[in-house]
C-alpha positions in Angstrom: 197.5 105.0 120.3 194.6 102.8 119.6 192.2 105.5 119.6 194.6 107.0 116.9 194.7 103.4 114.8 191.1 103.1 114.8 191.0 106.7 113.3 193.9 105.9 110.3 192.5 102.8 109.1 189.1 104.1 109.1 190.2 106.7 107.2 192.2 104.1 105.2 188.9 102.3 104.1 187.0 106.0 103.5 190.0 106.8 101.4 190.3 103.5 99.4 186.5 102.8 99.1 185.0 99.5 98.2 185.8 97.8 95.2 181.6 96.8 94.8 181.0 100.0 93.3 177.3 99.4 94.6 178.2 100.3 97.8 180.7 103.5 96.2 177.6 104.4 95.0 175.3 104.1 97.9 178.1 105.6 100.1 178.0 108.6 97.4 173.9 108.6 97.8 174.2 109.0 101.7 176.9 111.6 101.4 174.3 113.8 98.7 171.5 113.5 100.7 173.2 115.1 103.7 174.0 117.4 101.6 170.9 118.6 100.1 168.6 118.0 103.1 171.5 120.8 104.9 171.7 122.7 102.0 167.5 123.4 102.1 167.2 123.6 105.8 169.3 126.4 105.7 168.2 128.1 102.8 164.2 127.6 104.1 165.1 128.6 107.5 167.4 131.6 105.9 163.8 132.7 104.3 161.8 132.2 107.2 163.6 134.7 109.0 163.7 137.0 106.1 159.8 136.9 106.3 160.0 137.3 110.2 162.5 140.3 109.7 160.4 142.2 107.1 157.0 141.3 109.2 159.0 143.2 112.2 160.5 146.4 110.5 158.4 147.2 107.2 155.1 146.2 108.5 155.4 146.0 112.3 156.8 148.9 111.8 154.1 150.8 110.1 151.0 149.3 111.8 150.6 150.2 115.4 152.3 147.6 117.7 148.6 148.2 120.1 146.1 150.9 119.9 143.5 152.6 122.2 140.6 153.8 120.7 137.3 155.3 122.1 134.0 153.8 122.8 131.1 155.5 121.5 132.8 158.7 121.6 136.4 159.8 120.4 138.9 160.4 123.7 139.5 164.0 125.3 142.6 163.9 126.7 145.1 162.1 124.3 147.9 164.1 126.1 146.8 162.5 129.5 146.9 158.8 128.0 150.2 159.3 126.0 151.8 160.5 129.5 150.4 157.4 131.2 151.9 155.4 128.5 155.3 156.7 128.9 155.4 155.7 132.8 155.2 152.1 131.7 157.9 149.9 131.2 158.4 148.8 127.8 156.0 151.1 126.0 158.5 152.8 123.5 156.1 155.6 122.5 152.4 157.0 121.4 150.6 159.3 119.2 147.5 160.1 118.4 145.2 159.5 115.5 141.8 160.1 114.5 140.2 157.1 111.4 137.6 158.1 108.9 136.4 155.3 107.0 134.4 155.8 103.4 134.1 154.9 100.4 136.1 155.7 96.9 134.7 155.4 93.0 136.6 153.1 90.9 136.1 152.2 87.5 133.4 149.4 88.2 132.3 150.6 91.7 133.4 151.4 95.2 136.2 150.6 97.4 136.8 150.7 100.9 139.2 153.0 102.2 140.1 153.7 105.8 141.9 157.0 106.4 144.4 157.7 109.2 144.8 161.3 109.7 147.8 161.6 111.6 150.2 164.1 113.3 153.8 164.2 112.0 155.8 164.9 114.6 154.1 162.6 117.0 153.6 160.3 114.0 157.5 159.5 113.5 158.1 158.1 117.2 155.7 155.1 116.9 155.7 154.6 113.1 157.9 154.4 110.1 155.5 155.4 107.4 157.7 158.2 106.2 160.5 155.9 105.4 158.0 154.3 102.7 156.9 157.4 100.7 158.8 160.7 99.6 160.1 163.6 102.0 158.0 166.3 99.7 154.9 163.8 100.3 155.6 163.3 104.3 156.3 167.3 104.3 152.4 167.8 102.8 151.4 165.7 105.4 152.7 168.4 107.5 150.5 171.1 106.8 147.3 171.0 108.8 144.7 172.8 107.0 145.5 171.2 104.0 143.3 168.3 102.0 146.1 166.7 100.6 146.2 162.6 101.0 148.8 160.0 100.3 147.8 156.9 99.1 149.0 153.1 98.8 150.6 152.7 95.4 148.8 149.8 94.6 145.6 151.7 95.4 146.5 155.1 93.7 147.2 152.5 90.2 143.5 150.6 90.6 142.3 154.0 90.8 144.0 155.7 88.1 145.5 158.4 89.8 148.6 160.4 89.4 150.4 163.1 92.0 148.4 166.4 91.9 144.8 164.5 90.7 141.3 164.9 93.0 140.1 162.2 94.8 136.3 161.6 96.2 135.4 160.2 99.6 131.9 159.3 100.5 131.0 159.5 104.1 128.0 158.8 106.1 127.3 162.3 107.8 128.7 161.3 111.9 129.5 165.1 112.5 127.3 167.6 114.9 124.0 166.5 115.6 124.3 163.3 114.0 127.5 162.0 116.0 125.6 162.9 118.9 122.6 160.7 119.0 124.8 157.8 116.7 122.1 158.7 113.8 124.0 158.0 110.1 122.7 160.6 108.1 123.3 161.0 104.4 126.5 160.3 103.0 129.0 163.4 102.1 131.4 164.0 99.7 135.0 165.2 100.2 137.7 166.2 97.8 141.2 165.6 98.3 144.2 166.3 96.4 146.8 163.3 96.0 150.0 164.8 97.0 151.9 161.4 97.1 152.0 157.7 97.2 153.3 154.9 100.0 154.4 151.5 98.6 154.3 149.2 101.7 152.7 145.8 100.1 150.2 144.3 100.9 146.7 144.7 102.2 147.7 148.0 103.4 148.8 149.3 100.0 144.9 148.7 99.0 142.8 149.9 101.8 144.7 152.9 103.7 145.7 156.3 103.1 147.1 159.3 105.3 145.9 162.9 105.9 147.0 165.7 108.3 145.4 165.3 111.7 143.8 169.0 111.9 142.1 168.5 108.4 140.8 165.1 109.1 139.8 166.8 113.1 137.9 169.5 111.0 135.8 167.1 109.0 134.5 165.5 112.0 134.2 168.7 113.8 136.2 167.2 116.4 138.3 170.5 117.7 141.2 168.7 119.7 139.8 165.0 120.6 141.1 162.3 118.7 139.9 159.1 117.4 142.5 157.1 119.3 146.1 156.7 120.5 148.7 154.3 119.1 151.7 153.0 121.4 154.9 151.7 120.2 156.7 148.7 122.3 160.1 147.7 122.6 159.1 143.8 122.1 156.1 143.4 120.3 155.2 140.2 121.3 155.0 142.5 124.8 152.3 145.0 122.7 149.2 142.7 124.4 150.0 142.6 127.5 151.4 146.3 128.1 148.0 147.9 125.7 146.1 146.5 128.5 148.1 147.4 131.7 147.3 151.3 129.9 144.0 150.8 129.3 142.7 149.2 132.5 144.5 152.3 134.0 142.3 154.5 132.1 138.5 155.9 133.3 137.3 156.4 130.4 135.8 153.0 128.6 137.9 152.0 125.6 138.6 149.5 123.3 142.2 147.8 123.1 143.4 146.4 120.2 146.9 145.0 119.5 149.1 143.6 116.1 148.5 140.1 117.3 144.8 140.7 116.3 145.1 142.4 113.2 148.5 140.7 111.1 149.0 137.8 113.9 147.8 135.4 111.4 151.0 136.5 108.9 153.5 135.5 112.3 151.5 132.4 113.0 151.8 131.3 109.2 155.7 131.6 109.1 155.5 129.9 112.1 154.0 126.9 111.2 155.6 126.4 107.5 159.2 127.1 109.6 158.0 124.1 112.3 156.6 122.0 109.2 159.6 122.4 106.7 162.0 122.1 109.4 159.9 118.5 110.2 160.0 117.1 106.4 163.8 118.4 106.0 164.9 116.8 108.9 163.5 113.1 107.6 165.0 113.6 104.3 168.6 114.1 106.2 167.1 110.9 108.3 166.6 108.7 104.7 170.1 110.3 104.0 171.6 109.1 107.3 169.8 105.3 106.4 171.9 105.0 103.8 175.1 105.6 105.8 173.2 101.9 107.6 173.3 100.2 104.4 176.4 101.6 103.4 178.4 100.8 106.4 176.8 97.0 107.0 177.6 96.2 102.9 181.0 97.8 103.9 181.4 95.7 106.9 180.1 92.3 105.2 183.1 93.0 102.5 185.6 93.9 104.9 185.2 90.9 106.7 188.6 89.2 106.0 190.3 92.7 107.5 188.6 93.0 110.3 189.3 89.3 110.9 193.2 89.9 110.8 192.5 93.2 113.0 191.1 91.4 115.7 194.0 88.5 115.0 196.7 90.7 115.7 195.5 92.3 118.6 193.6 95.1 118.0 189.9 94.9 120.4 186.6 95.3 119.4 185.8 98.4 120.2 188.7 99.8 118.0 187.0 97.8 115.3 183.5 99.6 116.3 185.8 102.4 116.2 186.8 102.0 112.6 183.3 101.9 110.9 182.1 105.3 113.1 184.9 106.9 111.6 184.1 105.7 108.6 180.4 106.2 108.3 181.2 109.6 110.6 183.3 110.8 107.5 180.6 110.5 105.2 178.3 112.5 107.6 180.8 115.4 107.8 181.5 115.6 104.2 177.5 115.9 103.3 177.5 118.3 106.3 180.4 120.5 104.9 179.2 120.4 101.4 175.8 121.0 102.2 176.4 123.7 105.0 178.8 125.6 102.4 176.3 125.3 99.7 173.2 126.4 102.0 175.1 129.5 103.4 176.0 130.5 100.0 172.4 130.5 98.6 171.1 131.6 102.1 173.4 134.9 101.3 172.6 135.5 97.7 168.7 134.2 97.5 166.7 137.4 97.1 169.1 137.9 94.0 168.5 134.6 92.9 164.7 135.3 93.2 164.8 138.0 91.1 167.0 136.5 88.3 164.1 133.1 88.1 161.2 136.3 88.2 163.5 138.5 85.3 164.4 134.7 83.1 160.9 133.4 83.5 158.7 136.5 83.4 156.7 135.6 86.4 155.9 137.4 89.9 157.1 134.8 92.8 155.7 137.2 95.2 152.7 139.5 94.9 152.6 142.8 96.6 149.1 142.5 96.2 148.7 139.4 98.4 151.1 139.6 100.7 152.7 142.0 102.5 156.5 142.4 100.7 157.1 141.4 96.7 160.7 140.4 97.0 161.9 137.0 98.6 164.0 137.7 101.8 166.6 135.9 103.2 168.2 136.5 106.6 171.1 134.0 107.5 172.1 132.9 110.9 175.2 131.2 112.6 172.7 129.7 115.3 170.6 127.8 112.6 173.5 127.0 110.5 175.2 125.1 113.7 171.5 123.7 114.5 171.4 122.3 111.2 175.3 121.2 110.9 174.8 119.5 114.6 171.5 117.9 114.2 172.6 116.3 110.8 175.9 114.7 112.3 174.6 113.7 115.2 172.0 112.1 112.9 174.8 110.5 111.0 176.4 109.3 114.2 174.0 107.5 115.5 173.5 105.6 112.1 177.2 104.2 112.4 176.2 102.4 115.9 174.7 99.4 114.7 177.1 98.7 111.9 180.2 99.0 113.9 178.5 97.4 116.9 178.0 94.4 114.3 181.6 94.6 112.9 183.1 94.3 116.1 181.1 91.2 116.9 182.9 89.2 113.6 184.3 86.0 114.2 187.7 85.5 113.2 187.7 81.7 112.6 184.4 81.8 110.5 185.8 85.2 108.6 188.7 83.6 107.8 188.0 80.3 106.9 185.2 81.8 104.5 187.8 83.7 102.3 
C-alpha cells in the first residue's frame, strides 16, 4: 500500500506542477532534452547502419570479399584452387578473373582504368555486378569473342561516351616474349565498343570496367590461365582469415588480398563516427538528465511544508524518497516516449527526408563521386531503439537519487515552523 501511495502522490505533484514556473520550465527543459538527445541517437544510429547495410550488399557485394592472384605469373589451374576453396568452411564461392590495367584519353589527358575481364556464369556466384547494370549489357558480357566493355556511369559521363561509342585502351605490351622476361615494351592500343554502363558509386564507378574473360584472355595471350581467383564468404569479416587458410594450402606462390585491405577504411570510418556520435549524444541526454537534479531539489525545497505533513502523519522516508523518483522518473519516461516516437519515426522515413532537403535546397548531400552510395540510408533497429530508451532512463533514474535521498532527510519541526 505504501509503495502504491508513494506512486499517487508523486504523480499528484507531476500532475499539478509547481506553482514557480521556473522550475515548470526547467522541468519542461529536462523533459526536451531527453527528448532530442533520444530522438538523434536513434536517427544517427538508424544511419549508421544504413551505411553499414549498403557497405555489405551494394559494395561488399560487388568487390571480392578476398582474392588470390598470381605472383610473377598468372595461375594454371583456376579449376584446382576454386575446388580447394569449396572444401572450406565458410567460403561461399569463387571465380576466376584475369585484370588488365591501362590507360584511357579524356578530354585533358589520361585516366586510369583497371579492367576486370570476367566469366558470367562463374561471375554471378561471388558477385552482384549484374544487379547494377542492364540484362542486355550483362548478356554482352556473355559473348566471349566479343570486345564489348561496360563501364562505370560516372566514368562513361567524364569520358563522353554513350552505348554503342569506341573506346581506346593504352597498354604496355606484357604479352609473348615480353611477359616472359617481365620486359614492358611499347604501349598498344585496343578498341572496345561500350555496350553498357554500371552505376555502383563511388571510386569504383571511376576506375573499373568489365569485359568477357576469353577476349580479355586473348589480349594477353593467356589461352586458359587466369589472372586470379576471387572467393565469396558467408561472413566477411571471416574473408581474412579463410583467403589465407586457401592460400597457404596452395604450391604455387601467390599473393592474398582481402576487402579489409582495399574498402576497410569505409567500415572503420562508420565505425568510429557511430562510437563518437553515440559518445557526444549520450552527454547531451546526461545535461538533460542534470536538469531532472535541479528540477527535483527546487521541487523538493518548495515542497517542503508537504513533505513535512507526510512524514507527520506517518508515512517513512523512504516513501518520501519514493515520491520524488517517481516524480523525476516521470519526466525521464515522458522525454523517453516522445523522443523514442519521434526518433523511430524519422529513423523510418529519413532517406525521403534527404531527398526532399536535396530537391528544396538544390544541393547534393551525398556525392556518388566521393563515396560509395549518393542517397542517405537509414536502417532502423528494435535493439538500438531499447539501447537508447534504456540507457536514457536509467540515466534519468539515477538523477532522482540525490534529490529524493535529500527530501526524505527533511525535518519536520524546522519545515514546519518555517511556513
Amino acid at each position: 500500500m505504501s509503495k502504491l501511495l508513494s506512486f499517487w502522490v508523486g504523480w499528484r505533484f507531476y500532475l499539478a506542477r509547481q506553482s514557480n514556473r521556473f522550475i515548470s520550465f526547467i522541468s519542461f527543459a529536462s523533459t526536451a532534452g531527453i527528448a532530442l538527445g533520444v530522438a538523434v541517437l536513434i536517427i544517427v544510429l538508424s544511419a549508421m547502419n544504413g551505411f553499414e547495410s549498403e557497405l555489405e550488399t551494394r559494395l561488399l557485394g560487388v568487390v571480392a570479399h578476398a582474392e588470390l592472384s598470381g605472383v610473377n605469373e598468372p595461375i594454371h589451374s583456376w579449376q584446382a584452387i576454386a575446388d580447394d576453396a569449396n572444401k572450406i568452411p565458410g567460403i561461399v564461392a569463387a571465380a576466376p578473373f584475369i585484370r588488365l590495367q591501362g590507360l584511357v584519353q579524356k578530354p585533358g589527358g589520361f585516366q586510369g582504368l583497371s579492367i576486370l575481364g570476367i566469366d558470367t556464369v562463374e561471375e554471378q556466384k561471388v558477385s552482384k555486378i549484374s544487379e547494377f547494370m542492364s540484362p542486355s549489357a550483362w548478356s554482352k558480357l556473355a559473348q566471349h569473342d566479343a570486345n564489348n566493355i561496360v563501364l562505370g556511369k560516372s566514368l562513361a559521363e567524364s569520358l563522353g561516351l554513350n552505348i554503342g561509342d569506341s573506346l581506346s585502351l593504352y597498354m604496355p605490351d606484357m604479352s609473348g616474349k615480353n611477359r616472359n622476361n617481365s620486359r614492358i615494351g611499347a604501349a598498344k592500343s585496343y578498341r572496345f565498343t561500350v555496350a553498357g554502363v554500371f552505376e555502383l558509386g563511388g571510386s569504383l564507378d571511376l576506375t573499373t570496367a568489365y569485359i568477357p574473360m576469353q577476349y580479355a584472355a586473348s589480349i594477353l595471350k593467356m589461352g586458359d590461365d587466369v589472372s586470379g581467383v576471387r572467393i565469396k564468404t558467408q561472413q566477411v569479416f571471416d574473408a581474412p582469415r579463410l583467403i589465407r587458410e586457401l592460400g597457404y594450402s596452395q604450391e604455387q606462390y601467390l599473393y592474398l588480398n582481402d576487402w579489409t585491405r582495399t574498402q576497410g577504411n569505409l567500415y572503420q570510418d562508420i565505425q568510429l563516427v557511430r562510437g563518437v556520435m553515440y559518445l557526444v549524444l549520450a552527454l547531451v541526454i546526461a545535461v538533460a538528465c542534470f536538469n531532472i537534479v535541479s528540477t527535483l531539489v527546487m521541487a523538493v525545497r518548495d515542497k517542503q511544508s508537504e513533505i513535512a505533513i507526510l512524514l507527520t502523519m506517518g508515512m517513512k522516508r523512504i516513501s518520501i524518497m519514493n515520491i520524488f523518483i517517481v516524480q523525476g522518473a516521470l519526466n525521464g519516461l515522458l522525454g523517453c516516449v516522445i523522443g523514442g516516437g519521434l526518433g523511430v519515426i524519422i529513423a523510418e522515413n529519413l532517406s525521403a527526408i534527404a531527398r526532399t532537403i536535396e530537391d528544396v535546397l538544390g544541393i547534393q548531400l551525398l556525392s556518388a563521386d566521393v563515396y560509395f552510395i549518393d542517397f542517405l540510408p537509414s536502417q532502423l533497429q528494435l535493439f538500438d531503439v531499447a539501447l537508447v530508451l534504456l540507457l536514457a532512463f536509467i540515466m534519468s533514474l539515477i538523477a532522482t537519487l540525490y534529490p529524493a535521498w535529500k527530501a526524505s532527510q527533511t525535518s519536520p519541526a524546522r519545515a514546519l515552523a518555517g511556513r
